[in-house]
C-alpha positions in Angstrom: -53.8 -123.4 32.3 -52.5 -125.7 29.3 -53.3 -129.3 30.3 -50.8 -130.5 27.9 -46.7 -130.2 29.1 -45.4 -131.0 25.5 -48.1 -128.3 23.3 -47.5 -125.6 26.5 -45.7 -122.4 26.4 -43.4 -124.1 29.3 -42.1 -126.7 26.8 -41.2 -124.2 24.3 -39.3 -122.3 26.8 -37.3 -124.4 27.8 -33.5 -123.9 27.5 -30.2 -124.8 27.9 -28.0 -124.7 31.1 -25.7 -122.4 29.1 -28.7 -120.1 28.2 -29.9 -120.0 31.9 -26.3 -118.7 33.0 -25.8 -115.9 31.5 -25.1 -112.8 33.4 -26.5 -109.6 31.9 -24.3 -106.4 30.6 -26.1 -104.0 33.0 -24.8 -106.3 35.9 -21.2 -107.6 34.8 -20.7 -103.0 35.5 -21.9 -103.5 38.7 -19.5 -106.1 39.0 -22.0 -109.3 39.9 -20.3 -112.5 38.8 -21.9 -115.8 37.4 -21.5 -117.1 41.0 -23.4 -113.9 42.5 -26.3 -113.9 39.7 -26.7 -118.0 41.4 -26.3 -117.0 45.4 -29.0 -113.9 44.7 -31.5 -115.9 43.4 -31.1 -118.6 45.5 -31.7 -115.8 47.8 -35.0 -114.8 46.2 -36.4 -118.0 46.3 -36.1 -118.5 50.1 -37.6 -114.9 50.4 -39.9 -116.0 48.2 -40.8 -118.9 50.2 -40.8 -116.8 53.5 -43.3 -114.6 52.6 -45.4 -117.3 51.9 -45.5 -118.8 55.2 -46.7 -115.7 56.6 -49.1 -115.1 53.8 -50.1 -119.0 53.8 -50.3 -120.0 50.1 -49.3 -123.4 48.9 -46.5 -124.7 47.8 -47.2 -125.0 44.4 -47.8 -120.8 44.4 -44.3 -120.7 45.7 -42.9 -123.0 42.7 -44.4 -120.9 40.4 -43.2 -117.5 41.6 -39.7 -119.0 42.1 -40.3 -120.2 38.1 -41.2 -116.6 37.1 -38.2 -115.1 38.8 -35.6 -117.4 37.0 -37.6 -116.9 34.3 -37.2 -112.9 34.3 -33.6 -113.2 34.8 -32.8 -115.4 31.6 -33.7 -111.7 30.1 -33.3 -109.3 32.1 -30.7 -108.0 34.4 -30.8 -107.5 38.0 -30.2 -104.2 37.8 -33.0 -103.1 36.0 -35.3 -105.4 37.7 -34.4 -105.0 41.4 -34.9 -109.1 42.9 -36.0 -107.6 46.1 -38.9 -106.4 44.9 -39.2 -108.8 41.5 -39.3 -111.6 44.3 -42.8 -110.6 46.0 -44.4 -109.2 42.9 -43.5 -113.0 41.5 -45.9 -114.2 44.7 -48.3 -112.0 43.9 -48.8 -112.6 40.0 -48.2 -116.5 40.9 -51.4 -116.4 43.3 -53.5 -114.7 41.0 -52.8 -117.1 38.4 -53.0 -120.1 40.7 -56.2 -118.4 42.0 -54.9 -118.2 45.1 -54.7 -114.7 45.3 -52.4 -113.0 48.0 -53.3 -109.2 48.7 -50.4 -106.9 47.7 -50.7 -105.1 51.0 -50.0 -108.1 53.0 -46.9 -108.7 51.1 -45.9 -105.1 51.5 -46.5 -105.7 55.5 -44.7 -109.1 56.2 -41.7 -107.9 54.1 -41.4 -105.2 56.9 -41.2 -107.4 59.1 -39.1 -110.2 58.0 -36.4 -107.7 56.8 -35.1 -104.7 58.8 -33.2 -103.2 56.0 -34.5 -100.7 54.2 -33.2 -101.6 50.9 -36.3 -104.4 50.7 -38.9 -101.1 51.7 -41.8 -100.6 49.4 -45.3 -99.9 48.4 -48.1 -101.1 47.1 -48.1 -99.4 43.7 -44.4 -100.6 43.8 -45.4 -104.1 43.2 -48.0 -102.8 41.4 -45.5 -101.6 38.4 -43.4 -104.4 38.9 -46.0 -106.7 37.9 -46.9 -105.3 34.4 -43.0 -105.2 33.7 -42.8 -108.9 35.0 -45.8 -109.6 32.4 -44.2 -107.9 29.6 -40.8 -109.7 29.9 -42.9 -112.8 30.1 -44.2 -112.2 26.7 -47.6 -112.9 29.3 -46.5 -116.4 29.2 -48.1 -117.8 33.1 -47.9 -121.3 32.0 -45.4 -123.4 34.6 -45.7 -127.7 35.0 -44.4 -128.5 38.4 -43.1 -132.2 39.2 -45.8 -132.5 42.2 -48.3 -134.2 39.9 -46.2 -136.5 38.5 -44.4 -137.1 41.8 -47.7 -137.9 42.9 -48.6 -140.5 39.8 -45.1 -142.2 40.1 -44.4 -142.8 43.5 -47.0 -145.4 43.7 -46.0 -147.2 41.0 -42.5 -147.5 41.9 -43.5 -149.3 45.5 -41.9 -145.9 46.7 -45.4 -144.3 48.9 -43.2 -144.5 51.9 -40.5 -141.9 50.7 -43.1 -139.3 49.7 -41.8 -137.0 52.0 -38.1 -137.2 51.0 -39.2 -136.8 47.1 -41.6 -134.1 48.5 -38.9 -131.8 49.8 -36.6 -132.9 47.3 -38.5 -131.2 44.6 -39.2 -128.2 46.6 -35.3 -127.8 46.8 -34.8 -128.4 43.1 -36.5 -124.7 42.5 -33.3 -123.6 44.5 -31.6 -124.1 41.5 -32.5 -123.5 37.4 -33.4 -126.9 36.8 -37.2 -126.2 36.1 -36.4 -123.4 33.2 -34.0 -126.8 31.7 -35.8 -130.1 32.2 -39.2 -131.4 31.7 -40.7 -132.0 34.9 -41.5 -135.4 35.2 -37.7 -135.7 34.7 -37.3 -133.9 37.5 -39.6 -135.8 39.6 -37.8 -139.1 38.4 -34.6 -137.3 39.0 -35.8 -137.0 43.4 -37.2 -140.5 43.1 -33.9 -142.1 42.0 -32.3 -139.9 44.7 -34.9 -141.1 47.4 -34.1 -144.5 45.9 -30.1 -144.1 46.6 -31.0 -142.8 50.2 -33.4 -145.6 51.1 -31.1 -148.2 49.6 -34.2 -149.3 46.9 -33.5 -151.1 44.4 -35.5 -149.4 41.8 -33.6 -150.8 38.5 -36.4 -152.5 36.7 -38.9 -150.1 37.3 -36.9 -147.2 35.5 -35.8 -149.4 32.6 -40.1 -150.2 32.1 -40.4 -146.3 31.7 -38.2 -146.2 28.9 -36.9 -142.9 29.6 -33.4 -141.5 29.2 -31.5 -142.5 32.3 -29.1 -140.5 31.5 -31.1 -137.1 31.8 -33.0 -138.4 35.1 -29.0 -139.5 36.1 -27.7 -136.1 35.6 -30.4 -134.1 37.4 -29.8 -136.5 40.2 -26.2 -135.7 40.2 -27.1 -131.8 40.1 -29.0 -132.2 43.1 -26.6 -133.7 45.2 -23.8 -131.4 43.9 -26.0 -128.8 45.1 -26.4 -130.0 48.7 -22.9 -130.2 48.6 -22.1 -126.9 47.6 -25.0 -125.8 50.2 -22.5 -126.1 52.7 -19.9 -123.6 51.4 -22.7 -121.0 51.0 -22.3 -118.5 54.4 -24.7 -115.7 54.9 -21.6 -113.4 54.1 -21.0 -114.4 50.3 -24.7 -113.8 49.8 -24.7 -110.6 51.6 -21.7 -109.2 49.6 -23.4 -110.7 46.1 -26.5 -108.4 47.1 -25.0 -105.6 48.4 -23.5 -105.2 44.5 -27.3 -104.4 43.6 -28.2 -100.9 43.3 -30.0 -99.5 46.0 -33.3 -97.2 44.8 -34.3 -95.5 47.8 
């Protein structure tokens, strides 16, 4: 892995929010909407992060599959690269290269039994195939910086230890959304301590203006993950289900 954030292949892959949503040809046909492409792989992620309690890998393997999935799908549809089986094959590239390495056949069994439905049925050579076409629209690029390590640097300087937790599972919510394929992620990480700050009643002022960062980026990305707990609680089970069930189905 690149120790470096700013010479990685991460940094230079970052883009734009208007870059991020953009739905592809193949799956405006089938009819999936800017909205859909956002519920399905908010979707994925959670799968993502289901199979990974039952397979027990950390949580920093389950960032970085959730990275390569939104990753994928800034260049390739959904159509051609099917997210319910794209979403395990993330987990198992993401634990080889976080040497935590996760059998394919165990993901291929607790899929099975976390979801009835046959459309999330596979093999092992399944996942298999998907991986080499995950590595080729990756241009091979495995590199992904997650916020935990600065999270972990900058809470004790901001006198904030005692809302680890908070920032903790604040950051694990921020890869429901695109924000890691936009923002470097120690903005991000300043981003869930200035919302921890907010929801503790801190006054944390000082301490951001002796960082001399942009407050206006970490101020945004706050404000996109509280808009996204708010729109949390419009999502139903049924506006996801009918987003998926405009995928094609490969028996």
């Amino acid at each position: 892995m690149a120790s470096n954030f700013w010479t990685s292949s991460h940094y230079k892959q970052l883009l734009d929010q208007e870059e991020v949503d953009v739905v592809q040809q193949l799956d405006k046909e089938k009819g999936i909407t800017l909205e859909d492409f956002k519920l399905i792989k908010m979707h994925m992620a959670n799968y993502i992060g289901r199979l990974a309690q039952n397979v027990k890998v950390r949580q920093r393997v389950v960032a970085t599959a959730v990275a390569y999935m939104r990753r994928v799908y800034t260049k390739k549809s959904m159509t051609e690269y099917d997210p319910r089986i794209l979403a395990p094959t993330c987990l198992y590239l993401a634990s080889k290269a976080e040497e935590s390495t996760v059998q394919a056949r165990l993901l291929v069994f607790y899929t099975r039994k976390l979801y009835v439905d046959e459309k999330y049925r596979y093999e092992i050579k399944d996942i298999l195939e998907m991986e080499m076409r995950i590595l080729e629209a990756l241009n091979y690029y495995l590199v992904v910086f997650h916020p935990y390590r600065a999270l972990s640097q900058l809470l004790p300087d901001a006198g904030m230890t005692d809302a680890t937790q908070i920032c903790w599972g604040l950051v694990n919510d921020t890869y429901k959304m695109d924000l890691i394929l936009i923002h470097p992620p120690h903005f991000i990480a300043l981003a869930c301590i200035y919302v921890a700050s907010v929801l503790k009643d801190k006054e944390n002022t000082a301490w951001f203006e002796e960082l001399r960062v942009d407050m206006n980026v970490v101020k945004n990305i706050a404000m996109e993950i509280l808009d996204f707990y708010d729109s949390q609680k419009m999502i139903t089970d049924e506006r996801t289900n009918a987003a998926m069930n405009k995928l094609p189905f490969r028996p």
